[in-house]
C-alpha positions in Angstrom: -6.8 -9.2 -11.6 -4.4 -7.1 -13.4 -1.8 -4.3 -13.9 -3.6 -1.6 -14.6 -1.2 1.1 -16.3 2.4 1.6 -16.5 5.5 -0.2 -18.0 3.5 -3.7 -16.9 -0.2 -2.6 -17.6 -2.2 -4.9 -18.8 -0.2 -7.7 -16.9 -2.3 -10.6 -15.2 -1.8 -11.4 -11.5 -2.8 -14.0 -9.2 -5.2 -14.0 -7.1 -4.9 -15.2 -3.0 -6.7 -18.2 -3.0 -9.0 -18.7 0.0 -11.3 -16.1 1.1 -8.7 -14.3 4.0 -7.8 -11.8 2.1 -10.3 -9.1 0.0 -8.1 -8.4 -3.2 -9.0 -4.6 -4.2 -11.5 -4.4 -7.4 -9.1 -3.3 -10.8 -11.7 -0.4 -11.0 -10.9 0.4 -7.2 -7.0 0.4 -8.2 -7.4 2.5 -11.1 -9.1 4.7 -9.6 -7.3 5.1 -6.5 -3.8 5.3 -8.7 -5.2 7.6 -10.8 -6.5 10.3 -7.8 -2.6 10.0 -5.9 -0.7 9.7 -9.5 -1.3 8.7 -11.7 2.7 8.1 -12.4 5.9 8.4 -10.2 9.2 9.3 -11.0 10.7 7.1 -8.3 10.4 7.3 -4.9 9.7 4.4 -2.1 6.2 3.1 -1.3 5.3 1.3 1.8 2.4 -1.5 1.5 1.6 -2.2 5.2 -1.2 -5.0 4.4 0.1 -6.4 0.8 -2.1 -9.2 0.3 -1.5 -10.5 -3.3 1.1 -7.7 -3.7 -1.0 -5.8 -6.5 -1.2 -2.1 -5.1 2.2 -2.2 -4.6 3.4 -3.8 -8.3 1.1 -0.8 -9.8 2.9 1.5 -7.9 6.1 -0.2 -9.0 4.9 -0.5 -12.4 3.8 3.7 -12.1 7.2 4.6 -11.7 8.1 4.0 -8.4 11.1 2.3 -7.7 11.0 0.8 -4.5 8.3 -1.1 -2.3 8.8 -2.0 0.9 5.6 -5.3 1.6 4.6 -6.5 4.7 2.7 -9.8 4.9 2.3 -12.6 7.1 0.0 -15.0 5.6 1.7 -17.8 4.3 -0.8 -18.1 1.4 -0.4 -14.9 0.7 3.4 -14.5 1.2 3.7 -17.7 -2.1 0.9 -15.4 -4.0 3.4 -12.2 -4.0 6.6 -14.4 -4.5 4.6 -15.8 -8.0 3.6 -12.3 -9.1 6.9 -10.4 -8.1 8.4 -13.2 -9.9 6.4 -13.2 -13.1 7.1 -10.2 -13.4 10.9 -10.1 -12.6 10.5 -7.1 -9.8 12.4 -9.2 -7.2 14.9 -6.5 -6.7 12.5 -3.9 -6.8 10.1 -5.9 -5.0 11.2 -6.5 -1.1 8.6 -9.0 0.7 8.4 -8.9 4.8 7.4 -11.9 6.0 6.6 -10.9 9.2 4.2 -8.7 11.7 4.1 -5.3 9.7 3.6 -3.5 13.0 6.8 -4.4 14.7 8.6 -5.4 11.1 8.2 -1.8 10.1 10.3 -0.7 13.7 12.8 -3.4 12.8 13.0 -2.3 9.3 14.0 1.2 10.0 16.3 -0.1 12.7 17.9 -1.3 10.0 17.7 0.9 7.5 17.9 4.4 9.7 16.6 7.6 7.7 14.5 5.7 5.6 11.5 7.0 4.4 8.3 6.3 2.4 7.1 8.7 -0.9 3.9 6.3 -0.8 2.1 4.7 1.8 -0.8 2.0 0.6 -3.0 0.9 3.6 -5.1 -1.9 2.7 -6.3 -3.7 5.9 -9.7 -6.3 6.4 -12.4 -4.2 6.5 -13.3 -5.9 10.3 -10.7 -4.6 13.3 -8.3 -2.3 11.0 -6.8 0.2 13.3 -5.9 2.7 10.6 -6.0 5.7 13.3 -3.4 3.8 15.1 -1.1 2.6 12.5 -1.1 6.7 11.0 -0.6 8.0 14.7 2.7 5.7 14.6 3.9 6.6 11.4 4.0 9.7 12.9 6.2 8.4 16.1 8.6 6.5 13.7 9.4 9.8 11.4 8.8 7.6 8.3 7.1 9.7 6.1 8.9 11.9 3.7 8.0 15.3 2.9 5.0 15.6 0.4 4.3 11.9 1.3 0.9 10.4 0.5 -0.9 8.0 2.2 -4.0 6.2 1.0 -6.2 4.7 3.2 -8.5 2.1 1.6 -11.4 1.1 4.1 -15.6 0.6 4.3 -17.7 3.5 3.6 -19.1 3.8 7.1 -15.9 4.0 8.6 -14.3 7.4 9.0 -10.6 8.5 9.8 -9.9 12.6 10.9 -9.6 15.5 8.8 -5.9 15.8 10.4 -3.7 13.3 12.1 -0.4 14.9 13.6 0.9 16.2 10.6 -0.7 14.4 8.3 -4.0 16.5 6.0 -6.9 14.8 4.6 -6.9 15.2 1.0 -8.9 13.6 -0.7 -12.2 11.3 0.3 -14.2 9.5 -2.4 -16.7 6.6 -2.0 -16.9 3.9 -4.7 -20.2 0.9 -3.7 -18.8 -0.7 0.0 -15.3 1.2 -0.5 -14.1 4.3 0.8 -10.3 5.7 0.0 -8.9 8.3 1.9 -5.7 10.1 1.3 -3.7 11.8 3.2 -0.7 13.9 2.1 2.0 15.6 4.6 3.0 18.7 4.6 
């Protein structure tokens, strides 16, 4: 697993080790980078499932200058903390150790008017509740104007042409994985 483009392309990351987490393919990434991108010029992403941290260090490594991670395995958690280190991002780099339903609500408690340029869903494939989590983006107000949001999940699953006012953009199948991308207005 890698960096795929930007200031820290070609970069090598670790992997989660166990089988609890599904780290997405370096062909995925590209591919998914290059449909939304395929650079930044700054901006703040959101990675709601972050797993090894890798969607969000390409997006980092694109140009964007902030991520926001949630993550609550442990395993996991030491995984991004090695990566993000590696590759001296810790102040770009923020990890939330913690529930990423009810961390995001505490984290724009704290951090009022915040909002995301990039949003990088990544759940498991079994019992993601993508539908649910867009609808409360929605409630929270945390998507910034011309936001994208990128929905990576099986190809049998589906998700809505419209959600509030988020618009499907894009839809692409790639073997077991589908991306979807939504965009607001």
């Amino acid at each position: 697993m890698r960096v795929i483009a930007g200031e820290m392309g070609g970069r090598r990351l670790k992997a989660v080790p166990g089988k609890n987490t599904r780290p997405t393919t370096d062909k995925i990434k590209e591919s998914m980078f290059n449909r939304i991108g395929p650079y930044f010029d700054g901006g703040i992403a959101l990675d709601f499932y972050a797993g090894s941290g890798a969607l969000g260090i390409e997006a980092l490594s694109r140009g964007i200058e902030k991520v926001y991670a949630f993550e609550n395995n442990r395993k996991a958690q030491a995984t991004i903390q090695d990566n993000v280190s590696t590759l001296k991002l810790d102040e770009r780099y923020q990890l939330l150790r913690e529930d990423n339903r009810r961390g995001l609500k505490n984290l724009l408690d704290r951090n009022p008017g915040l909002q995301f340029d990039l949003v990088l869903l990544d759940p498991p494939y079994e019992g993601q509740r993508l539908l649910e989590i867009l609808e409360s983006f929605q409630d929270l107000d945390c998507l910034a104007a011309g936001a994208v949001v990128l929905c990576e999940l099986g190809k049998e699953d589906d998700l809505p042409e419209r959600i509030g006012q988020l618009e499907r953009w894009q839809d692409v199948t790639m073997g077991i994985t589908r991306l979807v991308t939504y965009r607001m207005p």
